[in-house]
N, C-alpha and C positions, 0 to 999 in steps of 0.2 A: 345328537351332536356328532360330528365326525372327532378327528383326533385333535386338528389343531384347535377347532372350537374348543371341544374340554381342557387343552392347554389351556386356552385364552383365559377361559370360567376363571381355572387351578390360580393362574398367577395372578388374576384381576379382582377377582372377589373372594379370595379368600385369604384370611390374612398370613402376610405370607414375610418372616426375618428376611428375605434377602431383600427387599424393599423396605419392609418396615423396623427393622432392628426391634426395637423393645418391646414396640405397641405389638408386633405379632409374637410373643413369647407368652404364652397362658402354664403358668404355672401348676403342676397338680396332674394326675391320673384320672381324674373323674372320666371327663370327656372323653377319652381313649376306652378306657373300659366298658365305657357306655356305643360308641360304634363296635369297639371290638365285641361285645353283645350280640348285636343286630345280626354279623356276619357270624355267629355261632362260635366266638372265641379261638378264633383262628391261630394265636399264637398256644393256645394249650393243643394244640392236634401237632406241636414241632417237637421231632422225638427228640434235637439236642441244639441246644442252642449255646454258642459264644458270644459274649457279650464284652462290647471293646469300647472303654475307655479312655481320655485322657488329653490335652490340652492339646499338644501336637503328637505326628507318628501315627496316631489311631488309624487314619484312613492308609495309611504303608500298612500296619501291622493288621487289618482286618483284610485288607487284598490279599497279603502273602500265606496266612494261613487259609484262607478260602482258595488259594492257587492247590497249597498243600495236600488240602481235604480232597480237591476235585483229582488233582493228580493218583492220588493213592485211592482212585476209581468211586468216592462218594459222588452222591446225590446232594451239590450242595449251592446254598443261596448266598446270597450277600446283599446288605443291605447299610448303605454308604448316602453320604449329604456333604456338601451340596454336588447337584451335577453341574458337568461342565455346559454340553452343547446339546443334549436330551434330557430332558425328566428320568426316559427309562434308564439314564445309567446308574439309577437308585437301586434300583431293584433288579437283579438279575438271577437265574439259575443255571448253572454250570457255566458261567460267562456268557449268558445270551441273556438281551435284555428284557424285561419282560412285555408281551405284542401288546402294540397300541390298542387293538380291541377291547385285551383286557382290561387297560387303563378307563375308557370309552366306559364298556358296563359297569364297571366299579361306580366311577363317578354319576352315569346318570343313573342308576339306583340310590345311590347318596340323594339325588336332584327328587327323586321323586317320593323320599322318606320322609314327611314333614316331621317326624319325633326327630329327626338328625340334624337336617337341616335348621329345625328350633336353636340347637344346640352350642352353633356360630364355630364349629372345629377351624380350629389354624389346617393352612396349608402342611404343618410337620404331621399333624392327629392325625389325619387325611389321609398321606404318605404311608406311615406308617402301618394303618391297618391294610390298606390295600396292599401292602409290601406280603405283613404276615399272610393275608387270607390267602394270594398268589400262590408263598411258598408251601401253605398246605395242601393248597387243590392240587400242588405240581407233587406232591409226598417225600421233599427231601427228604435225607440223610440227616443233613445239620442245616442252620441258619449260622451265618456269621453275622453280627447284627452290631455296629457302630451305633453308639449313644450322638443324638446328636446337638445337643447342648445340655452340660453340667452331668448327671446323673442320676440324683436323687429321685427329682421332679421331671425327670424327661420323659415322653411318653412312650421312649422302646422298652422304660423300666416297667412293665407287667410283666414280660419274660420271665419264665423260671429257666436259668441259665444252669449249665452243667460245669464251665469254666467263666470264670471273670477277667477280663485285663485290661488293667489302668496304667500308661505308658509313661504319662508325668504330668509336672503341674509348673505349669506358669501363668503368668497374667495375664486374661484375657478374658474377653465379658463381664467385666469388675460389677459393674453396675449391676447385674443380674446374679452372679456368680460369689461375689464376696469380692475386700478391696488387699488381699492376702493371699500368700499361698492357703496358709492353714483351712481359711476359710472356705478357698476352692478345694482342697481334697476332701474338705466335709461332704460338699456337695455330689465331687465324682465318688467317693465312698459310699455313696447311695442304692450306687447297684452293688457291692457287697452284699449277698444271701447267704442267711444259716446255713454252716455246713458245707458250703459248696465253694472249692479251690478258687483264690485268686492268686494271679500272679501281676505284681511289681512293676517297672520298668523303674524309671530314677524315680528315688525318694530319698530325701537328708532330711535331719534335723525334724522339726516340726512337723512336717509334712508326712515323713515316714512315722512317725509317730501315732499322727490320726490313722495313717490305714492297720495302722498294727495294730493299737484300739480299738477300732472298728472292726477287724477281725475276729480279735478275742471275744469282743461283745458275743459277734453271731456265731461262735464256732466255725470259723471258715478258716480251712489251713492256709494259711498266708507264704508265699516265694517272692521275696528280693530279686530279681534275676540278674543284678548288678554284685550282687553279696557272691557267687562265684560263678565268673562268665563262663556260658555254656561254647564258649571255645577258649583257644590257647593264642590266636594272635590273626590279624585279619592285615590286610595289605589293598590300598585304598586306589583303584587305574580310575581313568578317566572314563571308561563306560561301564566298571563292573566294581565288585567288592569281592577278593576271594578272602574265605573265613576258611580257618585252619585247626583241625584237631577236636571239631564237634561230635557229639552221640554218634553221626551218620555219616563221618569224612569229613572230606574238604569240601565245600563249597562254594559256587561261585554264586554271588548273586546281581541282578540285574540293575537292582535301585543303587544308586552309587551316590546321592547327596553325603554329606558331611556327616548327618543326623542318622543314616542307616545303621551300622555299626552297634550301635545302640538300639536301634529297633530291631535290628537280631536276635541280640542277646532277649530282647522282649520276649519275641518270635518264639527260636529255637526252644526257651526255658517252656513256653507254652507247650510248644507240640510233643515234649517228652512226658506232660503231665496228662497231652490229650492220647497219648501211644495206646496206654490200655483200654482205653474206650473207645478209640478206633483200631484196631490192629492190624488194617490195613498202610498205615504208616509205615513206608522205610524208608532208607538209605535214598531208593532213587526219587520217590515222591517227593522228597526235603528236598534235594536237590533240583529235582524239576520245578515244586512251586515256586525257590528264590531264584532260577536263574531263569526261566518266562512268566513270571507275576503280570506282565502287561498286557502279553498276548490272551493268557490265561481267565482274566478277571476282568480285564477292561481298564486298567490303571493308565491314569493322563496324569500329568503336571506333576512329577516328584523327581527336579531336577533332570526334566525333560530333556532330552537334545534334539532338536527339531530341525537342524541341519549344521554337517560338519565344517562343510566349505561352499566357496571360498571365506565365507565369513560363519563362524561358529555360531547358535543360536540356541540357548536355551532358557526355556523358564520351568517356573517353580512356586507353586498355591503357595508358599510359607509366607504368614500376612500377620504374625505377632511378635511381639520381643523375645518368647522363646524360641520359635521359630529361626526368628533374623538373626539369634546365636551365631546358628551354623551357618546359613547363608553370607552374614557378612562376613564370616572369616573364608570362603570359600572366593567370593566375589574380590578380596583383599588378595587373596593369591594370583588371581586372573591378574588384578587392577598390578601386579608389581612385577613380573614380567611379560604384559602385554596391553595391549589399549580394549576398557572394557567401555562399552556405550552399555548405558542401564536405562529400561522403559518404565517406570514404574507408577503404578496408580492404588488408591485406598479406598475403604470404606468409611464415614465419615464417624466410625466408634472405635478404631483403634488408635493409638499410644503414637502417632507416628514423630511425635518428640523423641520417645525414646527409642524406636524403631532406627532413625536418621544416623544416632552417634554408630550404629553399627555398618553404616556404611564407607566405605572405601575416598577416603578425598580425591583420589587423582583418578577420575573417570568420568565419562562425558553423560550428562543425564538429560535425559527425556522425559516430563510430565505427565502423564496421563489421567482425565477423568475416567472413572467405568461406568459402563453405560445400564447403572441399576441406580434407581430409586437414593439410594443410601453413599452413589459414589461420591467422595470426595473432591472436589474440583482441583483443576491442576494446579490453578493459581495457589490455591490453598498451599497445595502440597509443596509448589516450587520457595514459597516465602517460609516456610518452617526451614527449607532445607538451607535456605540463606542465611536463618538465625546460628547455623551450624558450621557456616563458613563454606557450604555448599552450594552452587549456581546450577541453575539448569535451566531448561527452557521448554514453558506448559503449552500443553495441546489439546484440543477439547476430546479426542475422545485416542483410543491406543493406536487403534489404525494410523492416524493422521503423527504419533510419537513414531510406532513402530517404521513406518515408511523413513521420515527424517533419519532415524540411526541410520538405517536401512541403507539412505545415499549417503549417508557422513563415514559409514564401516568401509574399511580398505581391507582386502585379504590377509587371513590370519588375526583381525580382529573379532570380539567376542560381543555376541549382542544378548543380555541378558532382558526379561521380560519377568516381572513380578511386582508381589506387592499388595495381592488380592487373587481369591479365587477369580473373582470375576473381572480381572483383567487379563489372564490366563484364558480365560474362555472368549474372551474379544477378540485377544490377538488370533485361538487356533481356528476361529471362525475365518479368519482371512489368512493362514500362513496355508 
């Protein structure tokens, strides 16, 4: 098979969440363990591995400290879900993706292992070992390694991690996940390892409580990173975040959503706990991973700006109620002194009842279905938004939304795009 064939295989016959939401989630380690076998145990040959957690944020906070490592001169991987507009921007070492060929052999040696192929791996099993074996044959430094549903039962948890970080917990994948906070941080509590440093991001009440539990259980020294922010005051522009008074100076950092701020505090609490074990970490490294995280690592869609003028254009993967927090209060500032056109489309599993109240009433909306298996129809989406006192007008697919804002936007108006990763990846396929 060449490359796009083995894509074809990857998304067609193998069962794959972004199409099939539930029916592709196989709960359990067996499987994993049993390929990660075949290839000689490829995640035990990774001399350190970070393992990143957590509802939203994960994928900001697994980029920035992978900017970090690579800056301060490591050999380092990352390893992030879902991709936008390639597979390989799953798997990468020092920001390069990992080459189609690779891809190619992995998979048809899969094809041609009938003990594996028995076995029926999901599309994530799949992913994942070929991610690890990648970053052994290439002999990183470190794996930055994003969980990439829940924790406990997710297949990156065989890792023996050196640092944990779980960034927060909101509602999302209830039906797989638990219909609770509590019952979701059980589940991302799962990569908690005897012994071995997690760090926090938000946690109250309840919730802070299982990981605190959960750490005493295995001996793992537990950090808050919210209990005292690892700076003294941040100051929020329209393309940057400057952070003031950390371990390493000032700061500027490049991710500028509403939500960053807080994944700093993630971040920074992280990289001082990872200083002694890498001591190539300084001053200017921190600095360099938060302020080229994008160039550095490959990071798309986190409050994107895809163009400033004449009409301003950004989107943004944030696709759950914790998420839309920050988003709709961000979109609420555009929507009040100025005209916001909003594109936005769904997955057919998320909340977007409760997603809707966080949006802004006086803004012009666009419908979009996405163009996966699992998308939401617009019509869907435009009738929920009506039960909310919301009007808009659906489209069958982003393109056909994006363009409408697109001639309805006048200079100096804002064209937001969100709502789903994979509406994000519709639009950047055409912008």
């Amino acid at each position: 098979m060449n490359y796009q064939e083995t894509l074809d295989f990857l998304y067609s016959q193998v069962p794959m969440f972004q199409n099939l939401g539930a029916g592709a989630y196989k709960p359990g380690l067996d499987t994993t363990l049993t390929l990660a076998g075949h290839w000689g145990d490829p995640h035990r040959r990774l001399r350190a591995v970070i393992h990143v957690a957590g509802t939203n944020g994960k994928g900001s906070t697994a980029h920035t400290l992978a900017a970090i490592l690579r800056s301060a001169g490591y050999r380092t991987a990352l390893y992030t879900s879902p991709h936008l507009l390639d597979f390989r921007e799953r798997i990468r070492v020092d920001g390069k993706m990992i080459p189609e060929q690779a891809v190619v052999d992995f998979v048809s040696e899969y094809l041609r292992t009938s003990s594996l192929t028995a076995l029926h791996p999901t599309f994530f099993e799949l992913s994942t070992i070929m991610a690890f074996k990648y970053f052994a044959d290439c002999d990183v430094d470190v794996a930055v390694v994003e969980v990439g549903l829940g924790g406990r039962l997710d297949c990156t948890n065989i890792v023996s991690p050196d640092l944990c970080v779980i960034t927060n917990i909101s509602l999302d994948h209830t039906a797989l996940l638990g219909h609770t906070e509590p019952e979701i941080a059980r589940e991302k509590a799962g990569i908690i390892k005897p012994g071995v440093p997690v760090v926090i991001g938000r946690a109250e009440g309840d919730v802070r409580r299982v990981f605190a539990d959960t750490a005493a259980r295995a001996g793992a020294p537990i950090v808050f990173a919210q209990d005292a922010l690892p700076y003294t005051g941040f100051e929020s522009h329209t393309d940057h975040v400057d952070y003031r008074g950390t371990r390493w100076g000032d700061i500027r950092g490049e991710l500028c959503g509403q939500c960053q701020p807080e994944n700093a505090a993630t971040i920074l609490t992280a990289v001082s706990l990872l200083a002694d074990r890498f001591p190539a970490i300084d001053a200017r490294s921190v600095a360099d991973g938060f302020a080229r995280v994008c160039s550095l690592t490959g990071l798309m869609g986190r409050w994107m700006e895809v163009r400033k003028e004449p009409v301003r254009v950004i989107c943004d993967t944030g696709h759950n109620v914790g998420g839309w927090e920050h988003l709709g209060a961000q979109l609420r500032d555009i929507a009040a002194t100025g005209r916001l056109h909003a594109v936005l489309g769904f997955v057919n599993d998320k909340d977007v009842s409760a997603i809707v109240t966080q949006w802004p009433q006086h803004a012009e909306y666009y419908f979009a279905t996405p163009s996966v298996a699992r998308g939401r129809a617009a019509a869907d989406t435009a009738a929920e938004a009506m039960r909310h006192g919301i009007s808009g007008t659906p489209y069958d697919s982003v393109e056909e939304a994006f363009r409408a804002a697109e001639a309805a936007a006048r200079p100096g108006d804002t064209i937001f795009v969100g709502g789903s990763t994979f509406v994000v990846a519709d639009f950047l396929r055409i912008s």
